[in-house]
C-alpha positions in Angstrom: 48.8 93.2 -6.9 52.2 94.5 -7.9 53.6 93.5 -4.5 52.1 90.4 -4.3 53.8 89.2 -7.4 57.1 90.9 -6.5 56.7 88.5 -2.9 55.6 85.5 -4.9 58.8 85.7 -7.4 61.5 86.2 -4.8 59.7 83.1 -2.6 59.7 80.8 -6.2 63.4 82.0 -6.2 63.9 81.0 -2.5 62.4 77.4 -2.8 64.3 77.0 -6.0 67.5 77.8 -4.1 66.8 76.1 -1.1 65.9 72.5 -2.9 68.8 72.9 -5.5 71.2 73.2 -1.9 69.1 70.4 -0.5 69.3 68.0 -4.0 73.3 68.7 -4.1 74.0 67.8 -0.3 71.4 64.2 -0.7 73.9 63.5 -4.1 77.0 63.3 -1.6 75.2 61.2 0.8 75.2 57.6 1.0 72.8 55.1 -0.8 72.8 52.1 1.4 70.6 49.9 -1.5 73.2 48.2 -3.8 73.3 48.1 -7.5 73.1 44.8 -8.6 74.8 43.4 -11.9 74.6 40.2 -13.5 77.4 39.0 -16.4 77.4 36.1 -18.9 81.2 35.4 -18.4 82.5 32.8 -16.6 84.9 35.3 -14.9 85.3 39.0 -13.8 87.9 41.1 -15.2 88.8 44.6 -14.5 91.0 47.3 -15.0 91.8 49.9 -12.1 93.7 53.5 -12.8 93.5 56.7 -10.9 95.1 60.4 -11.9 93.9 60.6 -15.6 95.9 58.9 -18.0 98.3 58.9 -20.4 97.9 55.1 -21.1 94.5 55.0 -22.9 96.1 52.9 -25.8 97.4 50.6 -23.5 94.6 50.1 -21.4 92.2 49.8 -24.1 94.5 46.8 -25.8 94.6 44.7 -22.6 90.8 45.8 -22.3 90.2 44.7 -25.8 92.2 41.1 -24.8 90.9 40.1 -22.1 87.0 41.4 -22.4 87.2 43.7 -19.3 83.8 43.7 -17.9 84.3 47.1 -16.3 86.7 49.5 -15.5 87.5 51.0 -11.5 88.6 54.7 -11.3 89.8 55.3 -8.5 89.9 59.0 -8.8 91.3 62.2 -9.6 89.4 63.0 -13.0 90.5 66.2 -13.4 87.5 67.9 -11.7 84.5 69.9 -13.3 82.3 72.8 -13.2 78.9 71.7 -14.4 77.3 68.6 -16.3 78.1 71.2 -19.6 81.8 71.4 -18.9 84.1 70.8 -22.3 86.2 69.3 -19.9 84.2 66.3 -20.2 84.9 65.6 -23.8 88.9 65.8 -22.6 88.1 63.7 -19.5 85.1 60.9 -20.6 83.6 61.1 -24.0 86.6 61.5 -26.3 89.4 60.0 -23.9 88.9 56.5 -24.6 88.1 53.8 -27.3 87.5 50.4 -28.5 85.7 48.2 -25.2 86.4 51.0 -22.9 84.0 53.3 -24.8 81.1 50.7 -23.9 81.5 48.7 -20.5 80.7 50.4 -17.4 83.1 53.1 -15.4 82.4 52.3 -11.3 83.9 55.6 -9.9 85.0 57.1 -6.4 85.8 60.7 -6.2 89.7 61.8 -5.5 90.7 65.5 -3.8 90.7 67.1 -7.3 87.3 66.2 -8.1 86.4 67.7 -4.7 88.2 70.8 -5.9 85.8 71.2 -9.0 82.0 70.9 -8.5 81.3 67.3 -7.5 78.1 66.8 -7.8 78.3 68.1 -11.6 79.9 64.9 -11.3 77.1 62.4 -9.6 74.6 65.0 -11.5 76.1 63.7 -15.2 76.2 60.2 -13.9 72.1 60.2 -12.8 71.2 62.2 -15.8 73.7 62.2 -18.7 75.5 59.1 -19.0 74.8 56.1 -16.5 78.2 54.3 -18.2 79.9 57.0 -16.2 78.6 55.1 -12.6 79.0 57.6 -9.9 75.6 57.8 -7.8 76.9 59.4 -4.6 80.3 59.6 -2.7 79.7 56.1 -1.0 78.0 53.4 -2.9 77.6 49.6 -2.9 77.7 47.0 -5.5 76.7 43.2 -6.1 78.5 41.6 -9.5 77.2 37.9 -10.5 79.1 36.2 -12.8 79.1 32.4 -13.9 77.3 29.1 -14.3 76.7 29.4 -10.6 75.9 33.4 -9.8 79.4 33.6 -7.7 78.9 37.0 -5.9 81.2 39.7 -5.5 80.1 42.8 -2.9 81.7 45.6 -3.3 81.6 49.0 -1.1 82.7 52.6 -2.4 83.9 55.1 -0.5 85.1 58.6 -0.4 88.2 58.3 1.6 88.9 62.5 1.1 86.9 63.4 4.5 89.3 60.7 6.4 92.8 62.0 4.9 92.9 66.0 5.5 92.4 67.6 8.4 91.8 71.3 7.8 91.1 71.4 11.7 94.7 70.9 13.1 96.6 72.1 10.2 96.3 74.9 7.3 95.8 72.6 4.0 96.4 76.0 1.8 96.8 73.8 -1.4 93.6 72.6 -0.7 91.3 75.4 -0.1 88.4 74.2 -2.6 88.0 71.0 -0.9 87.9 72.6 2.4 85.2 75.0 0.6 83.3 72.1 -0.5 83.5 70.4 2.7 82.3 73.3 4.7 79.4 73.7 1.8 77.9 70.0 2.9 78.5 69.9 6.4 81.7 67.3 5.5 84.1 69.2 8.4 82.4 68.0 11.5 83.6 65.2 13.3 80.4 64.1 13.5 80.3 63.8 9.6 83.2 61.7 9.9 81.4 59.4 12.3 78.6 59.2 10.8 80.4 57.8 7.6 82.1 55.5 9.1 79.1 54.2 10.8 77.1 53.8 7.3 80.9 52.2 6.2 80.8 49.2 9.2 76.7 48.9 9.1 77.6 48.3 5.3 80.3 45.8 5.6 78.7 44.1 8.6 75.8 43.4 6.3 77.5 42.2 3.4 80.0 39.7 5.5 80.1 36.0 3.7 82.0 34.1 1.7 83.8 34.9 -1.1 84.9 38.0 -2.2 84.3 40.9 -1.0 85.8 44.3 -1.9 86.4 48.0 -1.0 87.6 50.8 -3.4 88.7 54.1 -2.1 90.6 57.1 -3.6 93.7 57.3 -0.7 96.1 54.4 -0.2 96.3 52.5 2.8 99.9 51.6 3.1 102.4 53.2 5.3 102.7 56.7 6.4 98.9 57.4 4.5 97.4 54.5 6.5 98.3 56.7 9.5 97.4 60.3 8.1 94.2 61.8 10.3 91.5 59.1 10.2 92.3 56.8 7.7 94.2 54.5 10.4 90.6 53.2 11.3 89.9 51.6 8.0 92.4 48.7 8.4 90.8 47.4 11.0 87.5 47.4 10.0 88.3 46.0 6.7 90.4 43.0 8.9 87.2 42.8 10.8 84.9 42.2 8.2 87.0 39.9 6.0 87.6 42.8 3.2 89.9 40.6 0.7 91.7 43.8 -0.9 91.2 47.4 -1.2 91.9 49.3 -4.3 93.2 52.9 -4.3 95.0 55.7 -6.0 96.1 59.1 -5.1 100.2 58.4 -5.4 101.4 58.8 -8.9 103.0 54.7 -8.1 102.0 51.3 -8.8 102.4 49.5 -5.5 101.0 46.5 -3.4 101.3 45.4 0.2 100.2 41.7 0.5 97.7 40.1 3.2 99.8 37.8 5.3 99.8 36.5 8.9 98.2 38.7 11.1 96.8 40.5 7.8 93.7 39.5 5.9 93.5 42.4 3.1 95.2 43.0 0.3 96.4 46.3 -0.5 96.4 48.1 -4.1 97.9 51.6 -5.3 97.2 51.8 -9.1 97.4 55.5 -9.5 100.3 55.8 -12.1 98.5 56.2 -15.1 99.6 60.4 -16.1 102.8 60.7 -14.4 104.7 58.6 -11.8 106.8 59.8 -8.5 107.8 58.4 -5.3 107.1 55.7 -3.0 105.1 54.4 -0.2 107.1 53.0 2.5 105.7 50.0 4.1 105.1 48.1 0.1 106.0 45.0 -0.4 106.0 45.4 -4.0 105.8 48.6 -6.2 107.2 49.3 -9.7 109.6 51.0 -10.7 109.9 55.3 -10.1 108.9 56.9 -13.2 107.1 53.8 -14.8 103.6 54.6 -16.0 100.8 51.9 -15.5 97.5 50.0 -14.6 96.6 47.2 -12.2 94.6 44.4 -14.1 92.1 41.8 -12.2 90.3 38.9 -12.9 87.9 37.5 -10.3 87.1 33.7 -10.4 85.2 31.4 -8.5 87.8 29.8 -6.1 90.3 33.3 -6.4 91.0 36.8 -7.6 94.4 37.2 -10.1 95.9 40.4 -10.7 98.6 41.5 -12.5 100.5 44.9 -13.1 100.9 46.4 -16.4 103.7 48.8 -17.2 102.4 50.8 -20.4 105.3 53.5 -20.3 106.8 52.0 -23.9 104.3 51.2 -26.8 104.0 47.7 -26.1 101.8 46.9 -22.5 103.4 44.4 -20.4 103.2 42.6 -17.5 105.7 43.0 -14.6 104.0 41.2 -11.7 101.2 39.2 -10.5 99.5 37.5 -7.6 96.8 35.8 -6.5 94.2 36.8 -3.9 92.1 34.2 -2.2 88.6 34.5 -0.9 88.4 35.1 3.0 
């Protein structure tokens, strides 16, 4: 009897193991049903950071303002061990205030959330605080707004597996990530095709008009639209009729505009702790050093953004643009 409860233990502590591993690998995958939301305001508006921040204030007045609806975070948030890290008072619960402290977060994980436990992450979202809206590493989104229900689609992705190559070169400075890759099968080229498969299926089915928009963690402008696999993006975002992608990863605030030949609109808002650099191939960017956020409001007929420098007390705008529906 003895034995028979010693084999029955370690098999409970086998399954347990073995559907813990198998609940942590389905959090990474994607969810091809969207998430639908509906808003009273006659317009959309949005605020988009990545890399932490040192401009909560800031972005909490201009939030305050103009009635943000939601907030895009591109990535980077510090990474965590486990839904009960006190990093999450640092990084979520005590970070901001006034509107940003109640609308909704729509997140995409950067390379140092990979280098924590990122499904802690997805795990808090599910289970802790839905505010915080990361379901898995590639998501997609429907926003209604207006008299008339004007749609917005919108498509999430984790850009990490297309950007670093641990194949071809020794990524040393990223050894978690390449732990966490091996850990769900995320190092296979078939892994990368298989995302990028779910990535066209998704965009093929949400083609139409108006606006529709993607949100990754790496830029696509210049040298990183050329870095490993991220060169294929472009094109399927020109093929589709993507209207803008919004990113982070650079410490810059930069934007290349659609123009002949070019449908999309790219954004780098990923200045918001510390700012360094440039992105050759911009057609704008703020100044090096400047600290900042990218601010968007989506109407009907077209999508107006503007770029907030927050690196003095006082927020204010130093450019802006329109973006029109494809």
């Amino acid at each position: 009897m003895k034995y028979f409860y010693v084999v029955f233990a370690i098999s409970c502590s086998l399954l347990l193991i073995t559907n813990t591993y198998a609940y942590q690998y389905d959090l990474v995958e994607p969810i091809d049903k969207p998430s639908v939301e509906n808003y009273e305001t006659k317009e959309l508006s949005f605020l988009t950071f990545g890399n932490q921040t040192k401009v909560a204030k800031a972005m909490t007045k201009w939030s305050g303002q103009y009635n943000s609806n939601f907030v895009l975070s591109v990535g980077d948030d510090e990474g965590v061990s486990s839904v009960y890290d006190a990093k999450w008072d640092k990084v979520w619960k005590n970070a901001y205030k006034g509107r940003l402290s109640k609308i909704p977060w729509y997140i995409v994980a950067g390379n140092h959330d990979w280098y924590g436990n990122i499904t802690a992450q997805i795990d808090y979202s599910l289970n802790y605080d839905s505010r915080y809206f990361f379901p898995s590493t590639y998501f997609v989104r429907e926003s209604y707004f207006g008299p008339n229900k004007t749609k917005v689609a919108w498509i999430h992705i984790d850009t990490n597996i297309f950007y670093y190559d641990f194949a071809t070169r020794e990524e040393t400075e990223h050894l978690g990530l390449k732990y966490n890759f091996e850990k769900f099968g995320w190092q296979s080229l078939k892994a990368i095709e298989d995302k990028f498969k779910w990535i066209e299926d998704r965009l093929n089915n949400r083609a139409q008009n108006g606006f529709s928009l993607s949100v990754g963690h790496q830029p696509l402008i210049g040298k990183y639209a050329q870095t490993f696999q991220m060169g294929r993006l472009r094109p399927l975002f020109e093929k589709y009729r993507v209207a803008a992608y919004f990113s982070g990863h650079e410490h810059v605030l930069e934007l290349e505009t659609s123009k002949i030949g070019q449908s999309v609109t790219y954004f780098i808002s990923g200045a918001c702790s510390k700012a360094h650099g440039k992105c050759e191939g911009f057609d704008w960017g703020m100044p090096v050093g400047a600290l900042g956020f990218l601010h968007t409001i989506i109407s009907k007929d077209e999508m107006y953004y503007e770029f907030v420098e927050s690196s003095t007390l006082e927020p204010k705008m130093v450019y802006q643009g329109k973006v029109l529906p494809i």
